[in-house]
LOLUM-418577 format. One record per residue (C-alpha): residue number from 1; residue in one letter; x, y, z. Coordinates in steps of 0.5 Angstrom, whole numbers. Layout:
LOLUM-418577
{i = NUM&aa = A&xx = X&yy = Y&zz = Z} $
...
END
This chain:
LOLUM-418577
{i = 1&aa = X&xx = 60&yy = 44&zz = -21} $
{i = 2&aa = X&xx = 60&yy = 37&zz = -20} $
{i = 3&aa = X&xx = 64&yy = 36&zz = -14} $
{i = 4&aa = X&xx = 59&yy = 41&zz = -11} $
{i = 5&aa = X&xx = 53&yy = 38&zz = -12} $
{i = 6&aa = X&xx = 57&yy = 31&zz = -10} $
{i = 7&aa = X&xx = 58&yy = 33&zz = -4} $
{i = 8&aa = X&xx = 50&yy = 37&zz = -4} $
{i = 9&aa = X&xx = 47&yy = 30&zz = -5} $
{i = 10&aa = X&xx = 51&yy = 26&zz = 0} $
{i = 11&aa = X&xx = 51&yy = 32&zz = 5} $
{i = 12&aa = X&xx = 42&yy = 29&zz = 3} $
{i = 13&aa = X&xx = 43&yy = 22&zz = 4} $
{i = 14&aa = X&xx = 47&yy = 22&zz = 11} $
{i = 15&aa = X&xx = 42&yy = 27&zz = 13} $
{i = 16&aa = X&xx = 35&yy = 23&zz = 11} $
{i = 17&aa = X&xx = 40&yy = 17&zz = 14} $
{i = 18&aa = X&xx = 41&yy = 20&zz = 20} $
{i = 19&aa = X&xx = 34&yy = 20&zz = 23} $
{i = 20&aa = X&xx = 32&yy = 13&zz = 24} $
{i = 21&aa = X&xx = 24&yy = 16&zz = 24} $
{i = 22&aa = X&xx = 22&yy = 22&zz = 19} $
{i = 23&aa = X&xx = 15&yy = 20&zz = 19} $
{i = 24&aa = X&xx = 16&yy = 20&zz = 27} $
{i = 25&aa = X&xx = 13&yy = 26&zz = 31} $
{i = 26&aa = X&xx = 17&yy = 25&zz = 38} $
{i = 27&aa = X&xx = 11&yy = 29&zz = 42} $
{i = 28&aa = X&xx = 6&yy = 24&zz = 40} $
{i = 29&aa = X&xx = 11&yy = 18&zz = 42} $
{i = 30&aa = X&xx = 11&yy = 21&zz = 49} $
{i = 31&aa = X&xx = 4&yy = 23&zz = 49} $
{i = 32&aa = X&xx = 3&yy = 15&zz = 48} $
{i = 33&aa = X&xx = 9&yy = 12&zz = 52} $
{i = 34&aa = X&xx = 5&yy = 16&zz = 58} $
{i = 35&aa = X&xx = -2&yy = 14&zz = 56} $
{i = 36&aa = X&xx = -1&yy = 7&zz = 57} $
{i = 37&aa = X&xx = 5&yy = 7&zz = 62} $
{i = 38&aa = X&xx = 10&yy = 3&zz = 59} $
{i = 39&aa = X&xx = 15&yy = 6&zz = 63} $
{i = 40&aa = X&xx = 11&yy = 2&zz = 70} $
{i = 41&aa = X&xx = 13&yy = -5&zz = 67} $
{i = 42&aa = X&xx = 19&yy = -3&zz = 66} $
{i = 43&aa = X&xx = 20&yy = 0&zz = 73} $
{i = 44&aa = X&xx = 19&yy = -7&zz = 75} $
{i = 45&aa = X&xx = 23&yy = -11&zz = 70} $
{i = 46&aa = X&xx = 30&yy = -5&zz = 72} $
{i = 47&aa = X&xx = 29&yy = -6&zz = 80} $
{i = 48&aa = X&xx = 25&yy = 1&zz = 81} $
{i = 49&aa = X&xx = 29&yy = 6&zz = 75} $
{i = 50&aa = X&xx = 24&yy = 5&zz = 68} $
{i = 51&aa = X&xx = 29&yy = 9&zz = 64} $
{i = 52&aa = X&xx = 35&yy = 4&zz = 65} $
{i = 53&aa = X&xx = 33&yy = -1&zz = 61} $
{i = 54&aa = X&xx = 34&yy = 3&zz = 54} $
{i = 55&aa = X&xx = 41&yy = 3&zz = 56} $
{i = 56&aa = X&xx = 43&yy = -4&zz = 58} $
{i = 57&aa = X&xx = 49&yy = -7&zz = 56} $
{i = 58&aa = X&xx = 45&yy = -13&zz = 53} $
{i = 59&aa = X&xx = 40&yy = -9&zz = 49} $
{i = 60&aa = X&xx = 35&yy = -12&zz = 45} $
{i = 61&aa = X&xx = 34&yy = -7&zz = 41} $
{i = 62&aa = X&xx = 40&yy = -5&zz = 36} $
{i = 63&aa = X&xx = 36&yy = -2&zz = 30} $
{i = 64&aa = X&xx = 30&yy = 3&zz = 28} $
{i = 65&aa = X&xx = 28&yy = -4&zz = 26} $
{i = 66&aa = X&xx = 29&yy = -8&zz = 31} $
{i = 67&aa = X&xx = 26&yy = -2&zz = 36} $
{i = 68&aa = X&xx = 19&yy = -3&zz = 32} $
{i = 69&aa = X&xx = 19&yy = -10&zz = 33} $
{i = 70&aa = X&xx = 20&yy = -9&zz = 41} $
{i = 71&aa = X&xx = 15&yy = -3&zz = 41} $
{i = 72&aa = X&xx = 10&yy = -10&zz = 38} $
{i = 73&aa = X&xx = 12&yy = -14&zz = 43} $
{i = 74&aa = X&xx = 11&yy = -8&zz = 49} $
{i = 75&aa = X&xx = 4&yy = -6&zz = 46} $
{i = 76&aa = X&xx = 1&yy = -13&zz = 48} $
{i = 77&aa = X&xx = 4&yy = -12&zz = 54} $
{i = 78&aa = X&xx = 0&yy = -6&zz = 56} $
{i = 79&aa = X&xx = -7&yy = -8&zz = 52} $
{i = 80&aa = X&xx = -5&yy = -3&zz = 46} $
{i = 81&aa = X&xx = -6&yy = -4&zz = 38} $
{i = 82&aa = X&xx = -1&yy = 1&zz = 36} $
{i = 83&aa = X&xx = -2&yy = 3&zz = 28} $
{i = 84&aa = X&xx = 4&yy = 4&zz = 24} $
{i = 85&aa = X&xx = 5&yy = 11&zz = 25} $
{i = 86&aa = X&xx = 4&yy = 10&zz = 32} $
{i = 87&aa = X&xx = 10&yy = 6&zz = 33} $
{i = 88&aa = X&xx = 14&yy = 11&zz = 28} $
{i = 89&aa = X&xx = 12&yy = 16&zz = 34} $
{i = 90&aa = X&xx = 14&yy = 12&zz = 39} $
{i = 91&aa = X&xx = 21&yy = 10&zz = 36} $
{i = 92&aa = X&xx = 22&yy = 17&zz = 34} $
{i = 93&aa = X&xx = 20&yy = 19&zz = 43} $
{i = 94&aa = X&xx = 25&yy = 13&zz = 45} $
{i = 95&aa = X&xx = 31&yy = 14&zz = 40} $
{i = 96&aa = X&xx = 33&yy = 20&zz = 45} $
{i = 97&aa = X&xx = 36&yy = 14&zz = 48} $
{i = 98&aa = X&xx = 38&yy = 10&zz = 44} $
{i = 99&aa = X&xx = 41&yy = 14&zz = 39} $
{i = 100&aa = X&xx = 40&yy = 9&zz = 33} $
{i = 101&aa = X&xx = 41&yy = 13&zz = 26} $
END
């Protein structure tokens, strides 16, 4: 009885720890992401292909923290004032691409 609920509780902690952004809703992050076009800045930063620029060799981005903080620094780029749950959902949209867990 304890191997089982060792492995339930484990089988829970790696769940929770696979998802960067619980709290994130991935269709409101892209509803944001389209609203304040970030993909145009990144158009012009990657010669054309927005979307590159999430899987670049040299990425600043490595973890769901490091995501939140780029997501600041882009948002004063685009004149946004994203509240914490706005940049959970965005993180949430933008780890498609960046797979972080």
């Amino acid at each position: 009885m304890k191997l089982l609920i060792t492995l339930m509780l484990l089988c829970a902690a790696s769940g929770a720890a696979a998802d960067p952004f619980p709290k994130g809703n991935a269709q409101n992050g892209k509803k944001l992401f389209d609203q304040y076009r970030c993909n145009q800045c990144h158009d012009t930063i990657m010669g054309g292909d927005g979307n590159k620029i999430f899987t670049r060799i040299k990425s600043k981005v490595r973890s769901a923290s490091d995501l939140i903080d780029q997501i600041g620094v882009c948002s004063g780029n685009v004149g946004a004032n994203f509240s914490a749950q706005d940049k959970q959902d965005l993180g949430a949209y933008l780890n498609r691409y960046y797979k972080l867990k």
